[in-house]
C-alpha positions as CSV (number, residue, x, y, z in Angstrom):
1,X,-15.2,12.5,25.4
2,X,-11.8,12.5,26.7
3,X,-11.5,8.8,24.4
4,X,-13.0,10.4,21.9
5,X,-10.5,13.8,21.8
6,X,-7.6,11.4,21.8
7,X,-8.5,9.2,18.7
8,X,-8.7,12.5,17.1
9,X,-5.6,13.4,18.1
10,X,-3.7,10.4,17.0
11,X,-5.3,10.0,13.6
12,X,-3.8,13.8,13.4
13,X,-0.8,12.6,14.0
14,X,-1.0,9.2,11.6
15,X,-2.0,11.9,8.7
16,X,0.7,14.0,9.4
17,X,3.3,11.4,9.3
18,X,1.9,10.2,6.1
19,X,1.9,13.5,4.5
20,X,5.5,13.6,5.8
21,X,6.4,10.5,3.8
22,X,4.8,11.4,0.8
23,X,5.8,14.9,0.6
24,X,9.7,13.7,1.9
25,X,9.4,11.0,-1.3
26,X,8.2,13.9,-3.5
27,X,11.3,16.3,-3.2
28,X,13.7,13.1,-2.7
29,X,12.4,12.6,-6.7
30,X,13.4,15.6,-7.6
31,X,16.4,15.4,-6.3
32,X,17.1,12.2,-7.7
33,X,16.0,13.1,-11.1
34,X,18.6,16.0,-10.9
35,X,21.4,14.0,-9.6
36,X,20.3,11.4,-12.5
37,X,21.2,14.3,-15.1
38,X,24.4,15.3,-13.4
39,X,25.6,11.9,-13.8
40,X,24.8,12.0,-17.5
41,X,22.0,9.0,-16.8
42,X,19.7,10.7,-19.4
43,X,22.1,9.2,-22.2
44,X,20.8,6.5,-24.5
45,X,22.4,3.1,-25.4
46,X,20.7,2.1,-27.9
47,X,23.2,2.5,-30.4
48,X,25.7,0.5,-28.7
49,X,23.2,-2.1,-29.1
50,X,22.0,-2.3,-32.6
51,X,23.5,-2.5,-36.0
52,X,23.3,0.3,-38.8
53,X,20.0,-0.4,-39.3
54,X,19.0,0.0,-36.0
55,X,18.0,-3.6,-35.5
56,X,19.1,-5.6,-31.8
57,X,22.5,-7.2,-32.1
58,X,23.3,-9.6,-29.8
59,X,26.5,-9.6,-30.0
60,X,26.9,-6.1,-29.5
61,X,24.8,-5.7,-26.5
62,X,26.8,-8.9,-24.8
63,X,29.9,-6.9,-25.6
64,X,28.4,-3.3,-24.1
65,X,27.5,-5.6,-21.0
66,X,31.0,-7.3,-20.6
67,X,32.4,-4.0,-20.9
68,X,30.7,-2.6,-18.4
69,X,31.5,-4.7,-16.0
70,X,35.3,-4.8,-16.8
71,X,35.6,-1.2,-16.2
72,X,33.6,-1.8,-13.0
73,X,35.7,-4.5,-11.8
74,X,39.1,-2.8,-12.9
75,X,37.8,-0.3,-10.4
76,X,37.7,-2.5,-7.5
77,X,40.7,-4.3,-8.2
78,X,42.6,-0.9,-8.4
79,X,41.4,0.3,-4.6
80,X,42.7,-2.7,-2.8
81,X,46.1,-5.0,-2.9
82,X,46.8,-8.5,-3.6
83,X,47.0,-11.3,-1.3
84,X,51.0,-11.5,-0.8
85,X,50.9,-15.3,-1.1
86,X,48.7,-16.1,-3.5
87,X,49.5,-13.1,-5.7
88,X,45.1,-13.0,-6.4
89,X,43.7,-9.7,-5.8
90,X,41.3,-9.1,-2.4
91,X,38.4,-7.5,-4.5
92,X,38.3,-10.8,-7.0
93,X,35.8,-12.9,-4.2
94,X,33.6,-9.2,-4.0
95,X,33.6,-9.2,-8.0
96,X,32.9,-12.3,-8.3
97,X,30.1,-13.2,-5.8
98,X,28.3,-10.2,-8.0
99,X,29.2,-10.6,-11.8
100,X,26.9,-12.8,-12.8
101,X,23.9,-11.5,-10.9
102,X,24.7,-8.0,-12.5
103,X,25.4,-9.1,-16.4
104,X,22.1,-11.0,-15.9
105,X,20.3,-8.3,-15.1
106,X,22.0,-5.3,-17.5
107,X,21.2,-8.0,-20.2
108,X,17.5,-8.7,-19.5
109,X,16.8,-4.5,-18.9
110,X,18.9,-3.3,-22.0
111,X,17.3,-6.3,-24.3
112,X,13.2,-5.4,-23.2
113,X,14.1,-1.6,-23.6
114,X,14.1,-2.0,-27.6
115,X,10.5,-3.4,-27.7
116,X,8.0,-0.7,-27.2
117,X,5.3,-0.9,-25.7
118,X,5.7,-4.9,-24.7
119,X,5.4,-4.1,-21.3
120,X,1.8,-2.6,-21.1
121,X,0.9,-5.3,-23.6
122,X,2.0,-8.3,-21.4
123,X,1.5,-6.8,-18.4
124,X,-1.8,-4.8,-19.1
125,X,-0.1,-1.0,-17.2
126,X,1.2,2.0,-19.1
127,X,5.3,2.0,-19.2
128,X,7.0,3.7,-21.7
129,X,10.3,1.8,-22.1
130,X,13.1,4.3,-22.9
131,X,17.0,3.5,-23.7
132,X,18.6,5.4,-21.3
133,X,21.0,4.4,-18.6
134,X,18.3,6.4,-15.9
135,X,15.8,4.4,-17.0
136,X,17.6,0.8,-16.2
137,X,18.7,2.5,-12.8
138,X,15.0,3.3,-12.1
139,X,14.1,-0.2,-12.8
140,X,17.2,-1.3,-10.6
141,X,15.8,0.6,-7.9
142,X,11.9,-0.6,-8.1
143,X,13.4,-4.1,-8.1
144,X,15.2,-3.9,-4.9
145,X,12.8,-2.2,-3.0
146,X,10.8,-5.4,-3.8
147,X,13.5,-7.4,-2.2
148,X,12.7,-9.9,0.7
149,X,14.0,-12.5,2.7
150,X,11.7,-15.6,3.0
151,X,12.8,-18.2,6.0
152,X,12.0,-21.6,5.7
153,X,11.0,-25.2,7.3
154,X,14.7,-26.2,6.7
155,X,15.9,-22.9,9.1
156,X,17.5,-21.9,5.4
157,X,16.9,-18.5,4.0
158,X,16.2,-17.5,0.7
159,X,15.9,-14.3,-1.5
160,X,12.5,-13.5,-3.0
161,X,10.5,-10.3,-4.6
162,X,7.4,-9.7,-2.8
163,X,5.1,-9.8,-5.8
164,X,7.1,-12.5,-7.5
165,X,9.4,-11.8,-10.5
166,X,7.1,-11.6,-14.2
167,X,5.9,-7.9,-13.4
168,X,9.3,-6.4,-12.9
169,X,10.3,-4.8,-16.1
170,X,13.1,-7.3,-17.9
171,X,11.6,-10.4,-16.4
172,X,8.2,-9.3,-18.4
173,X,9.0,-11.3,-21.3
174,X,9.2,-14.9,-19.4
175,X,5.7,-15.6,-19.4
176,X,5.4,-15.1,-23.4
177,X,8.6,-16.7,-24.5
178,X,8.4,-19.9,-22.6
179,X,5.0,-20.6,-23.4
180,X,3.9,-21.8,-27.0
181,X,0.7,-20.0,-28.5
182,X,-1.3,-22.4,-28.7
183,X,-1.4,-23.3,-24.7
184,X,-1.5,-19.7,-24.0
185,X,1.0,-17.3,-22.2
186,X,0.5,-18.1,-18.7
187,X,4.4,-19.7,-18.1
188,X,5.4,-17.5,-15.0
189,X,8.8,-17.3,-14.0
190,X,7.9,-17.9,-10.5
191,X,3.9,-19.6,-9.8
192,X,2.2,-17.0,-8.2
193,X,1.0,-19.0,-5.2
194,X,4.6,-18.9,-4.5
195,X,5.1,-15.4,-4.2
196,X,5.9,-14.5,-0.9
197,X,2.8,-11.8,-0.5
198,X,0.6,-14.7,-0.1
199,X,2.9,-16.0,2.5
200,X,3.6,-13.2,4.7
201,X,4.1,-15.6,7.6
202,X,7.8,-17.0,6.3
203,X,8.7,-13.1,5.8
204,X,11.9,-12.4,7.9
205,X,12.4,-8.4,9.0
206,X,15.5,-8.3,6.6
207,X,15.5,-7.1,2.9
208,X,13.8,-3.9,2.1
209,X,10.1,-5.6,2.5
210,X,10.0,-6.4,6.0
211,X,7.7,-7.9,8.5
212,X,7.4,-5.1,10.5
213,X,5.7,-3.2,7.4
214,X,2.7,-5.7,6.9
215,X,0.2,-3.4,7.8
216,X,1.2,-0.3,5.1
217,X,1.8,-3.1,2.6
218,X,-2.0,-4.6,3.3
219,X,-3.7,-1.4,4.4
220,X,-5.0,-0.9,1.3
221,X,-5.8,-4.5,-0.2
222,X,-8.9,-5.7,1.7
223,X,-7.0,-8.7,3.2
224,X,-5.5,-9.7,5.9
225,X,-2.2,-11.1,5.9
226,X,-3.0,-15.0,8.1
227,X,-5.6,-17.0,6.9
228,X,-8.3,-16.2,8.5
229,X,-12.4,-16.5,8.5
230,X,-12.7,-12.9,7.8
231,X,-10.4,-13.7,4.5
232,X,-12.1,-17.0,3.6
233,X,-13.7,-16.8,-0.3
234,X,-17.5,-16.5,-0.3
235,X,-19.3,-19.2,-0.9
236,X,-20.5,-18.2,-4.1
237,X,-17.3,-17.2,-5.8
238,X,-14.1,-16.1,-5.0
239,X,-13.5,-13.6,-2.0
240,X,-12.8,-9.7,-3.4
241,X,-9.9,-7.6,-2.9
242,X,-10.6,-4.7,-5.1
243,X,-12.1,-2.4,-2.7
244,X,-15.6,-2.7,-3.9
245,X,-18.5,-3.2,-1.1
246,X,-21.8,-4.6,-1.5
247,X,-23.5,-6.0,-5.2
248,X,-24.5,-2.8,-6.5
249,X,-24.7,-3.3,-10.3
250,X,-24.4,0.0,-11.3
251,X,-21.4,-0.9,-13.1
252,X,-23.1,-3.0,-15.2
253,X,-25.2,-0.5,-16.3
254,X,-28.1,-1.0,-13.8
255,X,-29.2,1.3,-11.3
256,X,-30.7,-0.5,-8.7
257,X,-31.5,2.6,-6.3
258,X,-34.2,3.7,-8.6
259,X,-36.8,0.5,-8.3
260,X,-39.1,0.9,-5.3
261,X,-39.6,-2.9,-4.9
262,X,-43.3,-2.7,-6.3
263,X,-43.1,-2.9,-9.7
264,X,-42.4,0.6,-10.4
265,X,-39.4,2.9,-10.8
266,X,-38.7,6.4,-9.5
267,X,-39.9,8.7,-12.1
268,X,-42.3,7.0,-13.5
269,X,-46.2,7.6,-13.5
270,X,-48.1,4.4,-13.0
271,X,-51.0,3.9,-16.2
272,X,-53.9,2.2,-17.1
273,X,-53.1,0.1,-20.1
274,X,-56.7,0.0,-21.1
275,X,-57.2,3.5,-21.4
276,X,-53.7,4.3,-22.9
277,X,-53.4,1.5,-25.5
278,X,-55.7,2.5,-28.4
279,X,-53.3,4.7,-31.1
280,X,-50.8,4.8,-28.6
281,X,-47.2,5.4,-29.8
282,X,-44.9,6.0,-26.5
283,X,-41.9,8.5,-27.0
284,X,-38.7,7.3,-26.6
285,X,-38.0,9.5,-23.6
286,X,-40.5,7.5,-21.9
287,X,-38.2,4.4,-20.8
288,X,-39.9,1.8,-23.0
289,X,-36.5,1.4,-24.9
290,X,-34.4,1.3,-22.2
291,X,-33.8,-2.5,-21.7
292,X,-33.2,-3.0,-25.4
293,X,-30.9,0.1,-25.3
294,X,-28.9,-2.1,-22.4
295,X,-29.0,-4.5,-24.6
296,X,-27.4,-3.1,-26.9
297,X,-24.8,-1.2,-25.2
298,X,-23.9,-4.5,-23.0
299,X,-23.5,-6.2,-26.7
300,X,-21.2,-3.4,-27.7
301,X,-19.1,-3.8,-24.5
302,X,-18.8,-7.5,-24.5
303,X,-17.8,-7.0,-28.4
304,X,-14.9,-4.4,-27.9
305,X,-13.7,-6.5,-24.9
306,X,-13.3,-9.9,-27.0
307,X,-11.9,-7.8,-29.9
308,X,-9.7,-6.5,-27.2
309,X,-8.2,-10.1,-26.1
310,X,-7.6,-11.3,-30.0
311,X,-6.0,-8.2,-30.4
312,X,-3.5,-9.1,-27.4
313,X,-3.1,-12.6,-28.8
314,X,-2.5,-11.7,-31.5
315,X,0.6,-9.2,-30.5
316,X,1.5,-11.7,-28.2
317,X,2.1,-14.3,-31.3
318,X,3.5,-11.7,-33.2
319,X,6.1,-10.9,-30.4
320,X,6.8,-15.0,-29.9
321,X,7.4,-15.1,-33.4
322,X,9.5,-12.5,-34.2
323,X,11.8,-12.2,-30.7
324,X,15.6,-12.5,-31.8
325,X,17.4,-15.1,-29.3
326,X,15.0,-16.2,-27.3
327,X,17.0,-18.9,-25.3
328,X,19.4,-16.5,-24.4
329,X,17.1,-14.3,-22.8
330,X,15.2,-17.2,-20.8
331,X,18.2,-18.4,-19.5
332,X,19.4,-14.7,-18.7
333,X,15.8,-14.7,-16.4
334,X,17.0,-18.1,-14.7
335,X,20.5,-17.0,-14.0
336,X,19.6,-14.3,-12.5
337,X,16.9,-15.5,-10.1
338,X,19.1,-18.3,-9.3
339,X,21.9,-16.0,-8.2
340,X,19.3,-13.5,-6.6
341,X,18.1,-16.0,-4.7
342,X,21.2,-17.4,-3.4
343,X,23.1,-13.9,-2.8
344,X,24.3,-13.0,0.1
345,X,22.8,-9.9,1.9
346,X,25.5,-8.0,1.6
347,X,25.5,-8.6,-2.4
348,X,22.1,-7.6,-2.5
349,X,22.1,-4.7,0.2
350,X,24.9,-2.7,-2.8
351,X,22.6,-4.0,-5.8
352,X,21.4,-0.5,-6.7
353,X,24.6,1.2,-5.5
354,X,26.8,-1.1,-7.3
355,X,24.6,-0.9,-10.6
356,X,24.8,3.3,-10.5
357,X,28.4,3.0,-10.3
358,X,28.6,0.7,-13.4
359,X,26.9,3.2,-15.6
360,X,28.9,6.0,-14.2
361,X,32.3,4.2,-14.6
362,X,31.4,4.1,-18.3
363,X,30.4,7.6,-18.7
364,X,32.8,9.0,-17.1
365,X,35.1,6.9,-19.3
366,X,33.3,8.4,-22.4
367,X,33.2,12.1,-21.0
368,X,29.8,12.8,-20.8
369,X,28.4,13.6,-17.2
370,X,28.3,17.4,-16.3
371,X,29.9,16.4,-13.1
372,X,32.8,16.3,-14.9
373,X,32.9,20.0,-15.5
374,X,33.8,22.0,-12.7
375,X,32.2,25.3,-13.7
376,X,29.1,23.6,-14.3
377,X,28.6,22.3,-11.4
378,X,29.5,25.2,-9.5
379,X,27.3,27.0,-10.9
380,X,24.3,24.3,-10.6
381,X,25.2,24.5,-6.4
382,X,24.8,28.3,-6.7
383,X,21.6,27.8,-7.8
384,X,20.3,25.5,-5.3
385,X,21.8,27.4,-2.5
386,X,20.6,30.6,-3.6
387,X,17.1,29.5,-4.2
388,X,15.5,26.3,-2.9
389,X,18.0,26.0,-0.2
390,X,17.3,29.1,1.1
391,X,13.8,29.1,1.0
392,X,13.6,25.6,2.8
393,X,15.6,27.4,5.4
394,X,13.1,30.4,5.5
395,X,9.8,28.0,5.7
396,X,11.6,25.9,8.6
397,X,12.0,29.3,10.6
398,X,8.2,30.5,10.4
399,X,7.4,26.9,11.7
400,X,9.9,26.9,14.5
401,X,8.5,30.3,15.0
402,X,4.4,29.2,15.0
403,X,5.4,26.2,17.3
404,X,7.5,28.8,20.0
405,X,4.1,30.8,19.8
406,X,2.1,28.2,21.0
407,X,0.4,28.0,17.1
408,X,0.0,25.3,15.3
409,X,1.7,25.3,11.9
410,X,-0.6,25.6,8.7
C-alpha cells in the first residue's frame, strides 16, 4: 500500500511539472509575440525583395541581405576599440567568425518565404510562409533549439540538427532542386541515417538537444534510444513507431471485433438457404452488399491517394522548372551547414540573439518599431502592470495562502 501511495504521489508530481512547462511555454508565447510587435517584427520585406511587378530579384534581396549585416557589423565595430598596433578593430574576428553563417541563412529564409505553400507540399505539414521579419526570427529560433553537438571516433566535435537539416524551413527546397524529375526528389541535404536522432549515443550534453533530455525527446516515439532487442524490426516488416498496438484493421475499413470465429457476425441471424432462396430478393440493409461496398470505397481511396502523389509530382516539377537561381540557393544550403557545422559554440550559443538584433538594427534605422516611441510604450507598461501583472500577483497570493492552510491548491 505504502509502494503503491508513493507512485501516486510522484506521478502527481511528474504531471504537475509538466503542466508547469507547458503552461510556463504558453504565457512565454505571448509574451514573445508582444515583444515581437514592439520591435516592429510584424513588418514585411517583401518589397525589398522583388521588382515592380512583384517578382523575386536576386539582386535585390543579396543587397537587403548585405545591408543588413553592415548595419549589424557597424554596430559592433562602434562598441569596442582598435588594436593600437595593428590599427584592425577587436569586433572584426567576432564579425567575421559569424557573417557567413548569418547571410547564408537570411538568404535561404527570405528566398522560400515568396513561394507559398512549398513547404507543406515538400514537406507534407501545414506552414503558412509569411514575409515578415517575426516570421524568419521564429524560424531562427525552431532552428536552434534543434542544435546539437555530436562527438566523434576522432575525439572531434561537430555541429548537427537533431532531425537533420531538409525539414527546417529554408533548407526545404534542397531535396527538390538538386534532384532531377525524373529520378525523383529524394536528394537530402544530409542522408537521414546520418541524422544524429538515430545516433543518440555520439550526442554530447552541449547544444540545446542534450543527452540528458533523451527520455522527453523519446517518450513519445515508441523507441528506445540504443539498439536494442525490444527495438529490433519484426520479422515480417519493418518495426512501428507510430503509436499503434496490435493489427486491428479497422483502419482499413474492417471491423474485426464483430466476427465470432464461426462463420457468423454479430448481428446477424443465421438462415436456411433452402427455405429462404425461392423469390428471395435480400434488402440492402441486410449486409449482402457490404464487401462489394468495401470494395468500392477501398477503390475510391486507393484512387484519390494516387491522384494525390501525381498531383505532388507534378507541383514538384513545376516548382523545379520554374525556380529562379537555383545554384545560388544550393550553394547558400551548403555554406551554411558547412559553417554551422564548424562554428564554434559560442557563435552558435548568440545565433538567435545575434539574428534579432539584425532585424532590429534595420528597423530601428527605418523608424518603425513602437519602441521607439516613448509615450507608446509607456502606456503599453501601464497596461500590463495594471492588469495581467497584477492579477498574476493576486493568484500567487491565494496559492501561498492554500498552501499556509495546509490545502492543496486547485
Amino acid at each position: 500500500m505504502e509502494s503503491f501511495l508513493k507512485n501516486r504521489k510522484d506521478n502527481e508530481k511528474d504531471q504537475n511539472w509538466e503542466d508547469y512547462e507547458k503552461n510556463l511555454l504558453c504565457l512565454q508565447d505571448v509574451m514573445d509575440r508582444l515583444l515581437s510587435c514592439m520591435k516592429g517584427h510584424n513588418v514585411s520585406f517583401r518589397a525589398e525583395i522583388t521588382d515592380r511587378d512583384r517578382k523575386f530579384s536576386h539582386k535585390k534581396l543579396c543587397s537587403l541581405v548585405k545591408k543588413l549585416l553592415s548595419l549589424w557589423a557597424k554596430k559592433q565595430q562602434e562598441s569596442t576599440f582598435e588594436n593600437p598596433d595593428t590599427g584592425e578593430n577587436l569586433a572584426n574576428p567576432y564579425i567575421e567568425a559569424r557573417r557567413e553563417l548569418y547571410g547564408s541563412y537570411l538568404y535561404l529564409v527570405m528566398r522560400c518565404c515568396l513561394l507559398e505553400g512549398k513547404y507543406t507540399l515538400v514537406c507534407g505539414r501545414e506552414m503558412k510562409e509569411r514575409t515578415d521579419f517575426a516570421f524568419l526570427l521564429e524560424q531562427a529560433k525552431r532552428l536552434f533549439r534543434s542544435w546539437c553537438v555530436m562527438g566523434e571516433p576522432d575525439g572531434n566535435k561537430k555541429n548537427e540538427l537533431f532531425f537533420g537539416y531538409d525539414d527546417h524551413f529554408g533548407f526545404h527546397l534542397y531535396r527538390v532542386l538538386s534532384s532531377c524529375p525524373a529520378a525523383g526528389f529524394d536528394n537530402l541535404l544530409v542522408p537521414e541515417l546520418d541524422w544524429p536522432v538515430h545516433h543518440p549515443a555520439f550526442l554530447t550534453d552541449e547544444g540545446s538537444v542534450k543527452r540528458i533530455s533523451l527520455k522527453d525527446i523519446y517518450r513519445f516515439s515508441g523507441k528506445i534510444p540504443w539498439t536494442t532487442e525490444a527495438s529490433q524490426p519484426d520479422a515480417d516488416g519493418p518495426g512501428r513507431d507510430d503509436g499503434c498496438e496490435g493489427d486491428s484493421h479497422e483502419e482499413d475499413g474492417y471491423d474485426t471485433d464483430s466476427y465470432d470465429g464461426e462463420g457468423n457476425y454479430e448481428g446477424e441471424e443465421s438462415y436456411d438457404v433452402e427455405e429462404d432462396y425461392d423469390g428471395y430478393e435480400p434488402e440492402e440493409d441486410e449486409g449482402f452488399y457490404d464487401v462489394w461496398e468495401e470494395l468500392d470505397v477501398d477503390a475510391e481511396a486507393q484512387y484519390e491517394a494516387t491522384r494525390q502523389i501525381l498531383e505532388k509530382q507534378e507541383g514538384l516539377g513545376y516548382l523545379y522548372d520554374d525556380f529562379e537561381c537555383p545554384e545560388e540557393y544550393l550553394k547558400a544550403c551548403r555554406l551554411f551547414k558547412m559553417k554551422f557545422q564548424e562554428a564554434e559554440p559560442e557563435v552558435l550559443r548568440g545565433f538567435y540573439e545575434d539574428l534579432e538584433e539584425i532585424v532590429s538594427l534595420y528597423l530601428v534605422g527605418r523608424n518603425i518599431p513602437p519602441l521607439t516611441d516613448e509615450d507608446t510604450v509607456m502606456e503599453m507598461y501601464s497596461s500590463i502592470y495594471d492588469g495581467p501583472y497584477r492579477q498574476a500577483r493576486h493568484c500567487a497570493k491565494r496559492v501561498q495562502c492554500r498552501l499556509a492552510l495546509g490545502n492543496e491548491p486547485n
